[in-house]
C-alpha positions, 0 to 999 in steps of 0.5 A: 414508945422510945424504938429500942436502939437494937431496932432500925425502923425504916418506912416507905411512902408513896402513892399507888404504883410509886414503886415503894412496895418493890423498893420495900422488897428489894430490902427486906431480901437483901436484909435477908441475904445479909443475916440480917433480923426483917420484919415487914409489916403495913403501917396505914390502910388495912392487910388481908387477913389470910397470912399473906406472906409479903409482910406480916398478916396473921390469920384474922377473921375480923380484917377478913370481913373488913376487906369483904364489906362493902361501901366502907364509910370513913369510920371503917378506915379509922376503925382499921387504923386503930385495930393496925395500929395496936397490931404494929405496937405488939408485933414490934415488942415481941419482934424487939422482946427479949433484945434478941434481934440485934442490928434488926430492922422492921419496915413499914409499908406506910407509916403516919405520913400516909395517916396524916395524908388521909386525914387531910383529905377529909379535913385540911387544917388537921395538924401533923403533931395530932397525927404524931402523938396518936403515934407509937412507932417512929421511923429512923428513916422515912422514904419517900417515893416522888413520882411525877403525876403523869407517870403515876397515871400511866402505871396505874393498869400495870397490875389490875386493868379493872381498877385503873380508872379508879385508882387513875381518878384518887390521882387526879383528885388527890396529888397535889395534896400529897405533894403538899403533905410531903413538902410539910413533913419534909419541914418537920422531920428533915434529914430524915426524910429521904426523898427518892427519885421513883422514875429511876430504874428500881435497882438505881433506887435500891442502890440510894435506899441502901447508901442512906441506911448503915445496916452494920451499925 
């Protein structure tokens, strides 16, 4: 699928409490302000399901079950990705059908560079071009939240105390993977890819997201 010229497609990636779904926000509102066509919606992982109104999550009672099952082997993330996936593709042709939005944007919380990231957990050799061409959807412009590990660790009980040991553990188990996956992608897709300083005070982001984006064009 070519993204329609009409459409700006703009993606967000980081690891948990790297501040990329606040930056999302940030946008989306000034988007917003602005008159500006937003759709948001999750690009890698699962949604609730429950209509959740941060991004689009229309009633489904099969991701309602998904998020209730419990010990969720590898086959029920893959199967989340596939039905997500399908959910995006038609999400954006009808938020692109018939051109109506023009000089519109849809975000992604997450898009492959998160997949590609998962799958490497699994299995490293797998190759960043057999995530692209399972892809439909191509961001203009991904941004990448950088986030030094010891300040990642620290963030991690600021919304949910009872997860933080586990999420503190998916960090000190999977950092240097992602790094790694950012720095290859970052090869792959050069300018553009913008990497952001996440130790910044989240308006001074805001002010880097937006002078990387024209929203007028």
């Amino acid at each position: 699928m070519k993204n329609s010229k009409q459409v700006k497609v703009i993606s967000f990636d980081g690891l948990n409490r790297s501040g990329k779904g606040t930056q999302l926000e940030l946008l989306k509102q000034f988007l917003k302000n602005e008159k500006k066509p937003v759709q948001v919606v999750r690009g890698d992982g699962s949604r609730e399901g429950i209509n959740n109104i941060n991004y689009s999550d229309p009633q489904s009672a099969w991701w309602v079950r998904w998020q209730t099952k419990k010990d969720k082997t590898s086959n029920d993330w893959d199967n989340a990705y596939t039905v997500l996936s399908k959910e995006i593709e038609d999400e954006f042709h009808r938020f692109n059908y018939p051109e109506q939005n023009k000089n519109s944007f849809f975000l992604m919380d997450r898009c492959y560079i998160s997949r590609w990231f998962v799958q490497r957990q699994r299995d490293k050799t797998v190759q960043f071009e057999k995530i692209v061409e399972d892809n439909q959807i191509f961001p203009n412009k991904y941004f990448i939240l950088d986030v030094p590990k010891e300040i990642l660790l620290s963030r991690q009980s600021y919304d949910n105390p009872k997860k933080a040991k586990f999420r503190q553990g998916i960090v000190n188990k999977w950092f240097d993977l992602w790094v790694d996956t950012v720095n290859r992608v970052e090869e792959k897709l050069e300018d553009r890819i913008i990497r952001l300083d996440g130790t910044l005070n989240q308006e001074e982001i805001h002010k880097k997201v937006l002078e990387n984006i024209n929203i007028y064009k």
